[in-house]
KEDREN-278509 format. One line per 10 residues: their letters; for each residue x, y, z of N, C-alpha, C. Coordinates in Angstrom, 1 decimal, padded with zeros to 4 digits, m for minus. Each point is the difference from the previous one (the first is absolute). Layout:
<atoms>
A = X Y Z X Y Z X Y Z ~ ...
</atoms>
This chain:
<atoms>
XXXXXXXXXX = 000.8 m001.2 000.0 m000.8 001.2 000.0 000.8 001.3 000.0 ~ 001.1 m000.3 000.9 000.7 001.8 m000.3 000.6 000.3 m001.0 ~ 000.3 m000.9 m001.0 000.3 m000.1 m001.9 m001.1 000.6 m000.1 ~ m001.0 m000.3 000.1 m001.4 000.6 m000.9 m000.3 001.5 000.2 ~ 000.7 m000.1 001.4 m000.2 001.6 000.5 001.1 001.3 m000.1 ~ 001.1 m000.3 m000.3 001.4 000.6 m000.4 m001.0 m000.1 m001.6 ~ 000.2 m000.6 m001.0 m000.3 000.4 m000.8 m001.0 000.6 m000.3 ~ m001.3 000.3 000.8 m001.1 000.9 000.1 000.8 001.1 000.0 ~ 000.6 000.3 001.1 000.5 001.4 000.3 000.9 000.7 m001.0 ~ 000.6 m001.1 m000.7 001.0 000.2 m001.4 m000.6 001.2 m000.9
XXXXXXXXXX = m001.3 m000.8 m000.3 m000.9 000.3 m000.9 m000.4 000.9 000.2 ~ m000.1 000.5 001.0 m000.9 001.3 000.3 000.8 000.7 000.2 ~ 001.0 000.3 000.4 001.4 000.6 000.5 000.6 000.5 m001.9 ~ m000.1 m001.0 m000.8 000.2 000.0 m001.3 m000.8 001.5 m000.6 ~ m001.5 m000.3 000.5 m001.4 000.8 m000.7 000.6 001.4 000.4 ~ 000.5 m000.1 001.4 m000.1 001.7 000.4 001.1 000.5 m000.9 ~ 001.3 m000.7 m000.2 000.9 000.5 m000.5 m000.2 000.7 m001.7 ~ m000.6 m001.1 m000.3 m000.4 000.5 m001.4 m000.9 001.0 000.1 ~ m001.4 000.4 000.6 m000.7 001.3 m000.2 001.0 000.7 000.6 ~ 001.2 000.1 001.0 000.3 001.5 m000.3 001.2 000.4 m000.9
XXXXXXXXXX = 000.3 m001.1 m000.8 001.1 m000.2 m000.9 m001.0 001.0 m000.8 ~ m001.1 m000.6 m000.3 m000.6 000.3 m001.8 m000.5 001.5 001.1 ~ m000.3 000.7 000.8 m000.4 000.9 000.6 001.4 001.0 m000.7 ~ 001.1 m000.3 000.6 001.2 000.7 m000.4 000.5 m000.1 m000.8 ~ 000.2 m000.6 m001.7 000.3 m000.2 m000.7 m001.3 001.0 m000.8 ~ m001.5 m000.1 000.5 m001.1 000.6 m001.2 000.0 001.4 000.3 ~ 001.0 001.0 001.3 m000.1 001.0 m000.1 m000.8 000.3 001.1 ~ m000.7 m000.7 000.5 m001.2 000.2 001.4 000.5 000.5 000.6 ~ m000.1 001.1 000.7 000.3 000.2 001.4 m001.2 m000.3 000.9 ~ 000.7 m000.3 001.3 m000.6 m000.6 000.9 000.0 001.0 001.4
XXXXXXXXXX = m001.1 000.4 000.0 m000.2 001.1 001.1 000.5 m000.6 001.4 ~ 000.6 000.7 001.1 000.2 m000.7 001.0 m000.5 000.8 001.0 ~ m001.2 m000.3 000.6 m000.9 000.9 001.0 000.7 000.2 001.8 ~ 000.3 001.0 m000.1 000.4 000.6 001.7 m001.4 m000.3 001.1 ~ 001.1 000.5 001.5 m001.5 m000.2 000.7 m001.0 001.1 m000.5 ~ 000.4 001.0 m000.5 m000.6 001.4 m000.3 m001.0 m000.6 m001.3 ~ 000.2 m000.8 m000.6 m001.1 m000.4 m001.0 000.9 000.4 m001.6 ~ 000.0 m000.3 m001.0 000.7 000.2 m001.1 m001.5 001.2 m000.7 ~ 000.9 001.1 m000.2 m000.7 000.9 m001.2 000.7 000.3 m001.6 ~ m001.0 m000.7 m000.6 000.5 000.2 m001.1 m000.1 001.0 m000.7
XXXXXXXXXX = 000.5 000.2 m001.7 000.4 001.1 m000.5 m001.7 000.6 m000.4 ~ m001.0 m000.6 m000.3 m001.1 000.6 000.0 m000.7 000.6 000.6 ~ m000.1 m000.5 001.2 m000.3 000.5 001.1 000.8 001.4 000.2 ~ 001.0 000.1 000.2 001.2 000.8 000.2 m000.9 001.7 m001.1 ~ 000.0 m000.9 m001.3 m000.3 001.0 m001.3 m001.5 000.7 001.0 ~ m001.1 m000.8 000.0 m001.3 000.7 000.4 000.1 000.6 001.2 ~ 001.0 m000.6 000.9 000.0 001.6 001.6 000.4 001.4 m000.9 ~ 000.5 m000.3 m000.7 001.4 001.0 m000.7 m001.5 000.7 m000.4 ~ m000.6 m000.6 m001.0 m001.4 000.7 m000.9 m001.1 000.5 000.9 ~ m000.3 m000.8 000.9 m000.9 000.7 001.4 000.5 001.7 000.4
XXXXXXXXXX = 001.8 000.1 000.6 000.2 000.9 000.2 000.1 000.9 m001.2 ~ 000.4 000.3 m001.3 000.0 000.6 m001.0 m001.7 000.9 000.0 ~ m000.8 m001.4 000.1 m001.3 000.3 m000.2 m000.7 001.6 001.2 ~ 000.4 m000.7 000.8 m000.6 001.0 001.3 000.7 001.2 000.1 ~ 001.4 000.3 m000.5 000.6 001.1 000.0 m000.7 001.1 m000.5 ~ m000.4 001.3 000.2 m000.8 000.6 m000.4 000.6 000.4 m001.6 ~ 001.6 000.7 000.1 001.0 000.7 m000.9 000.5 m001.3 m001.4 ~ m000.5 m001.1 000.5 000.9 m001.1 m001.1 m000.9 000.3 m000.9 ~ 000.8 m000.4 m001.4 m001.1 m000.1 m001.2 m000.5 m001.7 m000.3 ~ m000.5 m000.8 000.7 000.2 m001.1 m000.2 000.1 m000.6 m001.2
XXXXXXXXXX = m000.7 000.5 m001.3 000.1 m000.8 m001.3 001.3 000.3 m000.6 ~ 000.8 000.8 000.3 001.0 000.4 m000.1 001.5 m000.8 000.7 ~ m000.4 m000.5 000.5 001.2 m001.1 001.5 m000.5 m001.3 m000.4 ~ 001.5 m000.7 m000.3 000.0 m001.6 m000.6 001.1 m000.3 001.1 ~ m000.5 m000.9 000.3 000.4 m001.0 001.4 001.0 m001.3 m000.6 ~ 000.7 m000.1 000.4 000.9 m001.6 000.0 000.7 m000.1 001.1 ~ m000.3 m001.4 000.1 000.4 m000.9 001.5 001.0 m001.2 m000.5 ~ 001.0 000.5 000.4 001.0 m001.6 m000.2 000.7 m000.5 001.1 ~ m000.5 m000.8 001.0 000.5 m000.5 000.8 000.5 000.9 001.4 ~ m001.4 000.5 000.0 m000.1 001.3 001.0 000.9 001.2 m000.4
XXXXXXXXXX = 000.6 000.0 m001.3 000.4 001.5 m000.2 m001.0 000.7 m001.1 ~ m000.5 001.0 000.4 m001.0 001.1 m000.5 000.3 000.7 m000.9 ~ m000.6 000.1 m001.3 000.8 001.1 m000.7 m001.5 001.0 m000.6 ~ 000.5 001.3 000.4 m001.3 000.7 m000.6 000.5 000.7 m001.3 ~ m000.9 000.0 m001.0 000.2 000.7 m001.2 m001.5 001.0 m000.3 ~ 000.3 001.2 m000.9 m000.9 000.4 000.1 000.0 001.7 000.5 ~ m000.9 000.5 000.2 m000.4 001.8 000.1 m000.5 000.5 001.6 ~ 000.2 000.7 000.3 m000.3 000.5 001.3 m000.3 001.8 m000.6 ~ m000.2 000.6 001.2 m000.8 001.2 m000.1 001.2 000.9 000.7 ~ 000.8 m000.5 001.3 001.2 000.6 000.3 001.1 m001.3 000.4
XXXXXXXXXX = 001.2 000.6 000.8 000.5 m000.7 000.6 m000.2 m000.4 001.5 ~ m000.6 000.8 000.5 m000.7 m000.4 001.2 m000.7 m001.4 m000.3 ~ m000.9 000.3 m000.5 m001.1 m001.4 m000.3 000.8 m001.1 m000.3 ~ 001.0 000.3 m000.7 001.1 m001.6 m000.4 000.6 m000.2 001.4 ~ 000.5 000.3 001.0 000.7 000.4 001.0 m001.0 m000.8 000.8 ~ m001.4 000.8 000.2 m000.7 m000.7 001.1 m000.7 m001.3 m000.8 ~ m000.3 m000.7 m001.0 m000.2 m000.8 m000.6 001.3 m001.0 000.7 ~ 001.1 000.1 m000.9 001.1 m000.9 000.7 000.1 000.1 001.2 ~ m000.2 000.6 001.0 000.2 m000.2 001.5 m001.3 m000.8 000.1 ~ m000.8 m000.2 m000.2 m001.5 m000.6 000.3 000.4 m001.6 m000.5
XXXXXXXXXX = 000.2 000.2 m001.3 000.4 m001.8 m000.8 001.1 m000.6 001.2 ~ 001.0 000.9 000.7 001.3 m001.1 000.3 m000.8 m000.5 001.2 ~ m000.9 000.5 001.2 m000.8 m000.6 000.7 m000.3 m001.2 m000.7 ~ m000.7 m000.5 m000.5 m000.6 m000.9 m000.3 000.7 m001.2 000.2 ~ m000.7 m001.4 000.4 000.7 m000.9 000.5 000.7 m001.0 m001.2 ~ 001.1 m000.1 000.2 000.8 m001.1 m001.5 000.9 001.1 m001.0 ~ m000.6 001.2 000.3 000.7 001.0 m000.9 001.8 000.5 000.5 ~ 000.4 m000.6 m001.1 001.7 000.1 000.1 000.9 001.4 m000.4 ~ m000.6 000.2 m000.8 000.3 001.6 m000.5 m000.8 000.7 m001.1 ~ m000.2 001.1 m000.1 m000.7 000.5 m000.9 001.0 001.0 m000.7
XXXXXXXXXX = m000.3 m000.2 m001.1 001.0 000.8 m001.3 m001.8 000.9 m000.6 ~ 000.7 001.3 000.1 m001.4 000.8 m000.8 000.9 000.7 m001.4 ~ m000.2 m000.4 m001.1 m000.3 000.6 m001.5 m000.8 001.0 m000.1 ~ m000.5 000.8 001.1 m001.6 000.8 m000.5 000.8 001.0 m000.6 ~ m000.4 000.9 m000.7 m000.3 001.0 m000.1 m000.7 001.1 m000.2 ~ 000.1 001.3 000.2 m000.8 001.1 000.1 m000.6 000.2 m001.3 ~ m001.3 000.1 000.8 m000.9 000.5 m001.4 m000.2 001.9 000.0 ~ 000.5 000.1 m001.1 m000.5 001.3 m000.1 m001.2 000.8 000.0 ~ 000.1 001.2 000.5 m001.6 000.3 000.3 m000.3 000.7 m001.7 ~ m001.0 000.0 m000.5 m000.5 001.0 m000.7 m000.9 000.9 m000.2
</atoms>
């Protein structure tokens, strides 16, 4: 019987290895969740769009959001530099966010 059972464990010892072979070989990443809970880049993008949104000064259809692996990058128009200023101090709060890089720039008045 412990033949039958060494090679159970083979086998399945075998299975794991191979899903994370083909895991790491297909490009997967594989999230690894803290006690704090894993936030991913989407989540990350819509706090980002929540706060844009409520800002009184943002132009929001004007501000394009990207999230790569908790770094923030804003592109896009603002009304001053204040509003980019308090906009980025608002985003680095947010939880999972690693840095924020702002592209904005000022829109001219006419």
């Amino acid at each position: 019987m412990t033949n039958g059972k060494n090679v159970s464990q083979k086998v399945v010892l075998l299975a794991v290895f191979m899903v994370f072979g083909l895991a790491l070989f297909s490009g997967v990443t594989m999230a690894v969740e803290t006690a704090g809970g894993y936030i991913d880049d989407s989540t990350i993008t819509t706090q980002v769009n929540v706060v844009i949104v409520k800002d009184p000064d943002a132009h929001y259809l004007k501000i394009d959001v990207t999230t790569t692996q908790g770094d923030v990058v804003l592109t896009g128009f603002v009304n001053s530099r204040a509003t980019e200023e308090r906009l980025v101090a608002k985003i680095r709060q947010i939880k999972g966010v690693k840095s924020v890089k702002s592209l904005l720039k000022v829109e001219e008045r006419k």
